[in-house]
C-alpha positions, -999 to +999 in steps of 0.1 A: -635+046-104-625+069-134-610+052-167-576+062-156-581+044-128-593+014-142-566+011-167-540+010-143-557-014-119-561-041-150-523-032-159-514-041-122-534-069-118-518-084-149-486-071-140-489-096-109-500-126-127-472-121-150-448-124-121-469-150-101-472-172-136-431-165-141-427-178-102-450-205-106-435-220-138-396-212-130-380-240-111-355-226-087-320-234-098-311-256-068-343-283-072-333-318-068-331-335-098-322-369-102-304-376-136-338-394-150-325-420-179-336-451-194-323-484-205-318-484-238-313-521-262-300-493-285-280-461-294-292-456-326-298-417-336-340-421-333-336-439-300-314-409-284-338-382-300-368-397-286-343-394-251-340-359-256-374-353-264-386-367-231-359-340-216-331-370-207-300-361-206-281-394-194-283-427-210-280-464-193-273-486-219-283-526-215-278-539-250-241-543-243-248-580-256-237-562-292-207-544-283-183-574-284-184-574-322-161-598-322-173-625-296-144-625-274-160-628-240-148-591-231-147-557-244-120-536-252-115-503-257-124-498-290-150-517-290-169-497-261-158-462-278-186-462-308-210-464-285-196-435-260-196-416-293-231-418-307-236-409-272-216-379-268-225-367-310-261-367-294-252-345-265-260-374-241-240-382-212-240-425-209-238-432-178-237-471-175-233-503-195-246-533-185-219-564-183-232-589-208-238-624-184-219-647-210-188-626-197-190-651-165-210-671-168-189-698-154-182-675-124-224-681-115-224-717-126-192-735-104-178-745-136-141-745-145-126-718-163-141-688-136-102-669-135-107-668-170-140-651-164-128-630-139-099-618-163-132-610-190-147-588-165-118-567-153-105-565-190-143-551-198-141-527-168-110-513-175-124-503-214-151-491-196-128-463-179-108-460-208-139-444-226-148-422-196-177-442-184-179-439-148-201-473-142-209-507-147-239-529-141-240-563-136-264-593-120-252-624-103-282-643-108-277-678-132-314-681-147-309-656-174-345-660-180-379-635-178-403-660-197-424-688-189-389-714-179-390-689-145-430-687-142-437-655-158-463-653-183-482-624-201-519-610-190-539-579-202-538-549-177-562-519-185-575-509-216-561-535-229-525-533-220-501-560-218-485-566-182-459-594-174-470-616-142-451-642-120-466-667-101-441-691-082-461-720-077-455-719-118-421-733-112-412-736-076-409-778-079-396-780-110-362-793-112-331-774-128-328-774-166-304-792-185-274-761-182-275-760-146-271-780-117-286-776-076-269-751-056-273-739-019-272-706-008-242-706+008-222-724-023-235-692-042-222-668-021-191-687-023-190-685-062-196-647-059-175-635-031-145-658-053-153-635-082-172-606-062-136-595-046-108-595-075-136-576-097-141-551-074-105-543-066-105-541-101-130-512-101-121-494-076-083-491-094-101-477-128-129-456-103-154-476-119-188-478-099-200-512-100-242-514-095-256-550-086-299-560-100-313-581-071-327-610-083-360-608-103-380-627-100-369-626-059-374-657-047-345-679-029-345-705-050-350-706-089-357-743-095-331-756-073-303-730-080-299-704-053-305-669-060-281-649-030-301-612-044-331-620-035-338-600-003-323-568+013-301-588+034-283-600+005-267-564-003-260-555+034-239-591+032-223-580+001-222-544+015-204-567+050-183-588+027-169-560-001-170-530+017-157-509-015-178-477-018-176-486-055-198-518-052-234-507-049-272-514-056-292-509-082-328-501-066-351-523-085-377-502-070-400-529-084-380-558-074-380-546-040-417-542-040-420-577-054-402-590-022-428-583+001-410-558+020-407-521+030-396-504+006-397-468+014-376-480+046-345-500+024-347-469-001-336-444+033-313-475+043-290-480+013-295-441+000-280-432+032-253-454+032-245-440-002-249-476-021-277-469-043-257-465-075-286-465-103-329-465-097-353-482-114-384-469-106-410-491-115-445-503-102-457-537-088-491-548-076-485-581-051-455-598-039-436-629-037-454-659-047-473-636-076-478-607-086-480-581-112-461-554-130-483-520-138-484-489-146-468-465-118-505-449-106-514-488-101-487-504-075-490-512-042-460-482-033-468-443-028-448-433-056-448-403-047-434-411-012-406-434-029-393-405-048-397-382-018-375-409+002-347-409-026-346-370-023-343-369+015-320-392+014-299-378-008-301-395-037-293-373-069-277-403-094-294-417-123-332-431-121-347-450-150-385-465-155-375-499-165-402-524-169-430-505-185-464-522-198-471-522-234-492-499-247-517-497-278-495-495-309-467-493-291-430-504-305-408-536-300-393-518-273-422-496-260-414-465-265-451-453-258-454-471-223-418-452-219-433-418-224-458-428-199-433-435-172-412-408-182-437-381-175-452-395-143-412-397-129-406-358-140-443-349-130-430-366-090-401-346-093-412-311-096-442-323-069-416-333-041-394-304-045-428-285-042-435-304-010-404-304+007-393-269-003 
């Protein structure tokens, strides 16, 4: 080969990887990308940089517990619009707030005053679509709490990590506590479907999606008080009983694992249906009575077969990493485990679009 030759024959061959690098690294403009978010406590300028910085460009926000400065029990226009603001100032779209549970509180317990918290809600939603938000979360589940009183407790994970754990048999025969009384499953469902219907009609006049949490923990009964969320068959009843494309699931992804059930199968089931409003993809290693909450390459669910069930499914709306395990010197709110799950969601992404090209 004479030098000519061999100069052209390096330019070509770099030529090619130029282009094969360019192909490799280029995703095509029609990959399916779900709108990966987070719940945020917070909309405070650091919080929606770090958003950006993990490449986030919707925001689920679920420390609406501080928007009703004024302790009302509802929210009203103005009081959502600073928070759409910040929001919009950071070139973030928000896609969701969560309904603070003292806004019905009443509705969940059987005590009087539930119209009143029916009016709360409705008044809530319709700021909501006043400020251009397109949905609402909420959770019809009475034990507000995620701490020892509902038989969670803290253990060390890898490295030294800190998980969250549940085992039942922590409080399965304790009785209710002092707030709350013994309820059957069928009295709850009549408390929620006596609320459940005027809130909805509600929604669907401001086009406001409405996204239900199961249950968590998922058992039926949390010390004596019924929990209707605690199972699949719960949201095809409420799916039965409200058929309004506007009331919808949030996919607990980890919730769902912590039923004991197939989860690749309900994610093709309520995807399809087009009632999986909001994702939270999340890991769990065990079920109902105990198990634990881990990092996402640690669950008992092929993540990467979850997120290639949401795709062919059709599932493009927002997908957050919820519960994440504490890191080393991580913050309050865990932004470091956060990054974690971030990175492992996009990483799935780009690897089932590969797959299923």
């Amino acid at each position: 080969m004479t030098r000519r030759q061999l100069i052209g024959s390096v330019a070509g061959l770099s030529t090619g990887l130029a282009a094969t690098r360019r192909t490799a690294v280029a995703a095509p403009s029609h990959a399916w990308m779900p709108r990966i978010s987070e719940n945020l406590s917070d909309v405070e300028p650091a919080t929606l940089k770090w958003l950006k910085q993990m490449g986030s460009k919707h925001v689920i926000f679920q420390g609406a517990e501080s928007v009703d400065r004024d302790s009302k029990g509802y929210w009203t226009a103005a009081d959502v619009k600073p928070i759409k603001q910040r929001c919009d100032e950071a070139g973030i779209i928000l896609e969701s707030l969560m309904i603070p549970r003292h806004f019905f509180t009443r509705a969940m317990t059987g005590e009087s005053g539930r119209d009143q918290d029916i009016e709360n809600v409705i008044r809530s939603i319709q700021a909501v679509a006043a400020n251009g938000i397109p949905m609402c979360e909420w959770r019809f589940k009475p034990y507000p709490f995620m701490d020892e009183r509902a038989g969670y407790y803290n253990i060390e994970g890898r490295g030294g990590a800190r998980l969250k754990a549940f085992d039942y048999s922590r409080v399965k025969d304790h009785p209710p506590l002092e707030e709350f009384r013994p309820c059957s499953m069928e009295e709850m469902w009549q408390r929620f479907l006596y609320f459940g219907k005027p809130v909805v009609a509600a929604a669907d006049k401001a086009k406001v999606r409405l996204s239900m949490h199961p249950c968590d923990p998922p058992v039926p009964y949390m010390r004596g008080v019924a929990q209707i969320f605690h199972h699949p068959d719960g949201f095809r009843r409420m799916i039965r009983e409200i058929p309004s494309p506007n009331s919808g699931v949030t996919f607990c992804q980890g919730t769902f694992t912590e039923m004991g059930i197939d989860v690749l199968k309900e994610i093709r089931y309520f995807a399809k249906l087009g009632r999986i409003h909001l994702v939270h993809f999340r890991a769990v290693r065990g079920a109902i009575p105990k198990y634990e909450e881990v990092f996402m390459d640690e669950g008992d669910v092929d993540m990467l077969q979850a997120m290639r069930a949401f795709k062919e499914s059709g599932y493009s709306g927002p997908m957050v990493s919820d519960h994440t395990p504490r890191i080393e010197g991580d913050s309050p709110w865990g932004h470091r485990g956060r990054s974690y799950s971030h990175g492992y969601m996009r990483a799935l992404v780009h690897a089932v679009n590969s797959l299923t090209k």
